[in-house]
Legacy VTK file of the C-alpha trace (Angstrom):
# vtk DataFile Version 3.0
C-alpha trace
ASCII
DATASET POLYDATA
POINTS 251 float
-12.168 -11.609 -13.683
-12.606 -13.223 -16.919
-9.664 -16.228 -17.626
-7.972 -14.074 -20.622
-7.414 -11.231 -17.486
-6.375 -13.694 -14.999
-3.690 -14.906 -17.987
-2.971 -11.361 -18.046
-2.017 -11.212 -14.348
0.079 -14.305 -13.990
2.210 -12.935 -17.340
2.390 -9.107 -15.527
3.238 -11.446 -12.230
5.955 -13.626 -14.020
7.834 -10.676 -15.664
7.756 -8.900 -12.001
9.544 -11.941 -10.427
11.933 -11.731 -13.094
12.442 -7.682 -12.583
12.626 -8.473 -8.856
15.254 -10.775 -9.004
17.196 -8.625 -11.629
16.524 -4.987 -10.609
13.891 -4.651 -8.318
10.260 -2.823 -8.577
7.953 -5.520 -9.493
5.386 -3.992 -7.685
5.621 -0.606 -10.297
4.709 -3.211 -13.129
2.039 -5.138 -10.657
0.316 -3.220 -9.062
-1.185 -1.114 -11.720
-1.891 -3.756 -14.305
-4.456 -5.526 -11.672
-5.874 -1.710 -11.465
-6.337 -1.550 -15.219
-7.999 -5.187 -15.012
-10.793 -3.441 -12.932
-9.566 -4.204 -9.353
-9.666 -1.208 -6.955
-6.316 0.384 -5.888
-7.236 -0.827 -2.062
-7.942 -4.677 -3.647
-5.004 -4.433 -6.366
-2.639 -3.582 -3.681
-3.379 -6.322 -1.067
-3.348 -8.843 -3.982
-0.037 -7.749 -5.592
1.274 -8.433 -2.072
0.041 -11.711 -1.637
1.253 -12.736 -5.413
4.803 -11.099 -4.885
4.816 -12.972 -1.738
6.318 -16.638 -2.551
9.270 -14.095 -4.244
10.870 -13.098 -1.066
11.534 -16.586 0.369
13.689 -17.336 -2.471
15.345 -13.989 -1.957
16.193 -15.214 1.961
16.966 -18.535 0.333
19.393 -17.235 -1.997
21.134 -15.099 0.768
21.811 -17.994 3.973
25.172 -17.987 4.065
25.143 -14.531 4.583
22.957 -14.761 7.698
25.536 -17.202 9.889
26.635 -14.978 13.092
23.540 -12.832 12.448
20.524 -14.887 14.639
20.195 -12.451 17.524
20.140 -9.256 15.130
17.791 -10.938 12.773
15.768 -11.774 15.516
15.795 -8.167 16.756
15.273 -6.780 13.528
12.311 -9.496 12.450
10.440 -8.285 15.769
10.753 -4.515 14.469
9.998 -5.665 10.697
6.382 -7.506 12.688
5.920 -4.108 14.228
5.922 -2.360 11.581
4.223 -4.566 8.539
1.306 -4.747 11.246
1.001 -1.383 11.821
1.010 -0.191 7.964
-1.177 -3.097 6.465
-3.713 -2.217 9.318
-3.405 1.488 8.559
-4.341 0.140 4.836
-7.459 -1.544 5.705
-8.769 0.516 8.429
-8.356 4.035 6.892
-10.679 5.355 4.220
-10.376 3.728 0.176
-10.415 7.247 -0.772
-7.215 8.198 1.506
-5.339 5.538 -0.366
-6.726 6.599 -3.989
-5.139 9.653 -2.675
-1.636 9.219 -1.585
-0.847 6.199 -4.491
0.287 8.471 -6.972
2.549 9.760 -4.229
3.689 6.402 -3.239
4.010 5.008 -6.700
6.244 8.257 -8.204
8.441 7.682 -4.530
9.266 4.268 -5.802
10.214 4.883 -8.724
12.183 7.442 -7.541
14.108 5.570 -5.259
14.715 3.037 -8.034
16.255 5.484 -9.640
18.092 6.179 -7.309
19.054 2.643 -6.252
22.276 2.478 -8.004
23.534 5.710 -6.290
23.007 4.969 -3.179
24.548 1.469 -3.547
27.873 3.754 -4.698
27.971 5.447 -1.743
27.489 2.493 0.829
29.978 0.550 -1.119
32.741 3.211 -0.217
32.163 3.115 3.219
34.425 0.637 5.733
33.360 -2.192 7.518
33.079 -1.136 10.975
32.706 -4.575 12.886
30.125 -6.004 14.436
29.251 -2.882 16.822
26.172 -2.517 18.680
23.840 -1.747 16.542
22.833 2.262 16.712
19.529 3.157 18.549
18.173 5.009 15.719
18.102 2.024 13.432
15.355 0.493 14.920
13.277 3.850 14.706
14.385 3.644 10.743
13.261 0.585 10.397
10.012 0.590 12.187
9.085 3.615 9.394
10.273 1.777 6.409
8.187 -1.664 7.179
5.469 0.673 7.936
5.504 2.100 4.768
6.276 -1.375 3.452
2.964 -3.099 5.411
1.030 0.054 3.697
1.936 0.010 0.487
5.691 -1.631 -0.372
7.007 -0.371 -3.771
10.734 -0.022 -3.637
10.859 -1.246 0.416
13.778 -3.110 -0.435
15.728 0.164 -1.847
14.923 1.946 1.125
15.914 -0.566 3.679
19.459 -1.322 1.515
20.225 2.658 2.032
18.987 2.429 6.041
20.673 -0.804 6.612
23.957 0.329 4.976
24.004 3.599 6.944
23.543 1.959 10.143
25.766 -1.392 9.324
28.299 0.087 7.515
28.155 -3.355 5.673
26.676 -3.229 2.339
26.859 -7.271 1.620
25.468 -7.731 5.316
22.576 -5.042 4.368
21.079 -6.209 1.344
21.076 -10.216 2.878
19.036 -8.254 5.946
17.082 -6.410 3.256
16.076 -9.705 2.216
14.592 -11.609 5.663
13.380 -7.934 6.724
11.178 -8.030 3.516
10.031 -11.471 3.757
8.657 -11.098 7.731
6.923 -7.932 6.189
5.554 -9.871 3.650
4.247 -12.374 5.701
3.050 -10.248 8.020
0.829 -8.346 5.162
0.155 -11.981 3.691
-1.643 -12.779 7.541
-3.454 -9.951 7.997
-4.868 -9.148 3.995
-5.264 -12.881 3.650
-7.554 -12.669 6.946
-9.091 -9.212 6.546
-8.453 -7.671 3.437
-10.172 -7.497 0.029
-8.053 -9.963 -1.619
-8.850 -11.118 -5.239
-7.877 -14.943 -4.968
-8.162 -16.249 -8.187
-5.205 -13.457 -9.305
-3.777 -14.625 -6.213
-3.578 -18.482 -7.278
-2.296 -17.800 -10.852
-0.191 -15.094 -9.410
1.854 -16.370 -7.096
3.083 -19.458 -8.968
4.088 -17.114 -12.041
5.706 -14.833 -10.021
7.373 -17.299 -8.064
9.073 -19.142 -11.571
9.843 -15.226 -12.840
11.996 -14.799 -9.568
13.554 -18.155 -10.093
14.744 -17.754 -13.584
15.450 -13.942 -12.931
17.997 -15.137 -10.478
19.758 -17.520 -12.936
19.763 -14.987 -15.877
20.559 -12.026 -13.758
23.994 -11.775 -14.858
23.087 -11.587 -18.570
20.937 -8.724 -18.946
21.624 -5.057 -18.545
20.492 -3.735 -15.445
20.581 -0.498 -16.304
18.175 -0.146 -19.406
15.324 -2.141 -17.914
15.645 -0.079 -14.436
15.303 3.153 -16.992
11.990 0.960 -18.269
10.835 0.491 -15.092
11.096 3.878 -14.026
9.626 5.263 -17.214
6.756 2.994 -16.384
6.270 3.793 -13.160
6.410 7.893 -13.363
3.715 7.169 -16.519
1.491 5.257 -13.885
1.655 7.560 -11.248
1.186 10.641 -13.729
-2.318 8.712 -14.772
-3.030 7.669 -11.334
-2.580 11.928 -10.436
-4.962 12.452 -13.116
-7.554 9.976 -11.814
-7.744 11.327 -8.251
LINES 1 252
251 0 1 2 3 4 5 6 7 8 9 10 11 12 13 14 15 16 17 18 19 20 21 22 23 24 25 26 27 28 29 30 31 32 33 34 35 36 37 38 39 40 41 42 43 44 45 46 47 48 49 50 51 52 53 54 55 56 57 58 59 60 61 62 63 64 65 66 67 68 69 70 71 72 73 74 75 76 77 78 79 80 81 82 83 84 85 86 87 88 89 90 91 92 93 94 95 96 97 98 99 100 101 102 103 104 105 106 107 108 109 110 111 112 113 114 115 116 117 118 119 120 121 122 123 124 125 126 127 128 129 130 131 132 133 134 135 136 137 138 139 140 141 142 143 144 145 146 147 148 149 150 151 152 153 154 155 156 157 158 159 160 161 162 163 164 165 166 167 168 169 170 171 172 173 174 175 176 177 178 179 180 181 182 183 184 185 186 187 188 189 190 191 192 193 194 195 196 197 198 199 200 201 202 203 204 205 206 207 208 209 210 211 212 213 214 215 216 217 218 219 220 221 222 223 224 225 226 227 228 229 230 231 232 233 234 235 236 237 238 239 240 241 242 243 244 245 246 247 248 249 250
């Protein structure tokens, strides 16, 4: 990549920590910018997880006082969350590059779907009552097995679907979205191990990446409360249907 396209990326990577922190689906804006700077989808996608990565620590930062009380469940839950990130980001770089080109378009129009969505299902976990700390149900750990598999294989909008599987299972909304959190950072270092190792990871995007998107979480965090949610998560979406419309007509 020439330096004016890596400048590119880490601008694309700072304005995706920013949409992270605010309203999620950094990945929609990502992901397919380091596919129109000439990166495959395979390549572009285990080097948008490796930039976004620095992101969720501040996320589990952010969220600690939330996890007192909670060691032996995160625990639990982190083992699942290993599980599964291993499982997907293995499926990614063992299975054909044409399978992926394939099922993208899918993956990036379910995203932004679910973003959509997001504020909808946030409604309806809100209304629900605490139930206490109950043993967990058996068919969480099924759920979320599937969702860091998906989120190991390609990750757009993991955090929307493990808010709605956490909730449902919890009954805790607060609770779920700090658990959304640590679930998607041991994911994310789990895909960070295995793509840094074995995957076809474009490093200099990675090192000017990273930092960017690191300082656009940061100050996304601070400013959160002063922009509008709602019109940039119509943005997003717009953006993201667009993609995956052009991706459709690429396969």
């Amino acid at each position: 990549m020439s330096a004016v396209d890596l400048l590119i990326a880490a601008g694309v990577a700072f304005v995706a920590g920013v949409v992270n922190s605010i309203a999620g689906g950094g990945s929609l804006i990502l992901f397919p910018t380091l596919v129109a700077l000439g990166l495959g989808t395979v390549a572009a996608n285990v080097t948008n997880s490796l930039a976004q990565w620095p992101g969720y620590l501040g996320g589990v930062a952010g969220f600690r006082p939330e996890y007192a009380g909670q060691r032996r469940r995160l625990i639990r839950f982190s083992a699942v969350a290993v599980a599964g990130g291993l499982v997907g980001s293995v499926l990614l770089l063992t299975t054909p590059s044409e399978a992926f080109d394939g099922v993208v378009p899918v993956l990036v129009l379910l995203a932004s779907l679910l973003l959509a969505l997001q504020p909808l299902v946030t409604r309806r976990l809100a209304q629900q009552v605490a139930d206490g700390p109950g043993r967990d149900p058996a068919w969480l750990y099924g759920a979320l097995f599937l969702a860091t598999v998906y989120g190991g294989y390609f990750g757009g909008a993991l955090g929307v679907i493990l808010v709605g599987v956490l909730g449902i299972g919890l009954h805790r909304l607060k609770l779920a979205n700090a658990l959304k959190s640590a679930l998607s950072a041991v994911t994310a270092t789990v895909t960070l191990v295995v793509f840094g190792l074995f995957g076809p990871v474009a490093w200099a995007v990675v090192a000017v990446a990273a930092p960017a998107s690191l300082v656009g979480g940061f100050l996304g965090a601070r400013i959160a409360g002063r922009i509008p949610v709602t019109p940039l998560r119509v943005i997003i979406v717009t953006f993201g249907v667009a993609v995956s419309i052009y991706l459709f007509a690429r396969v």
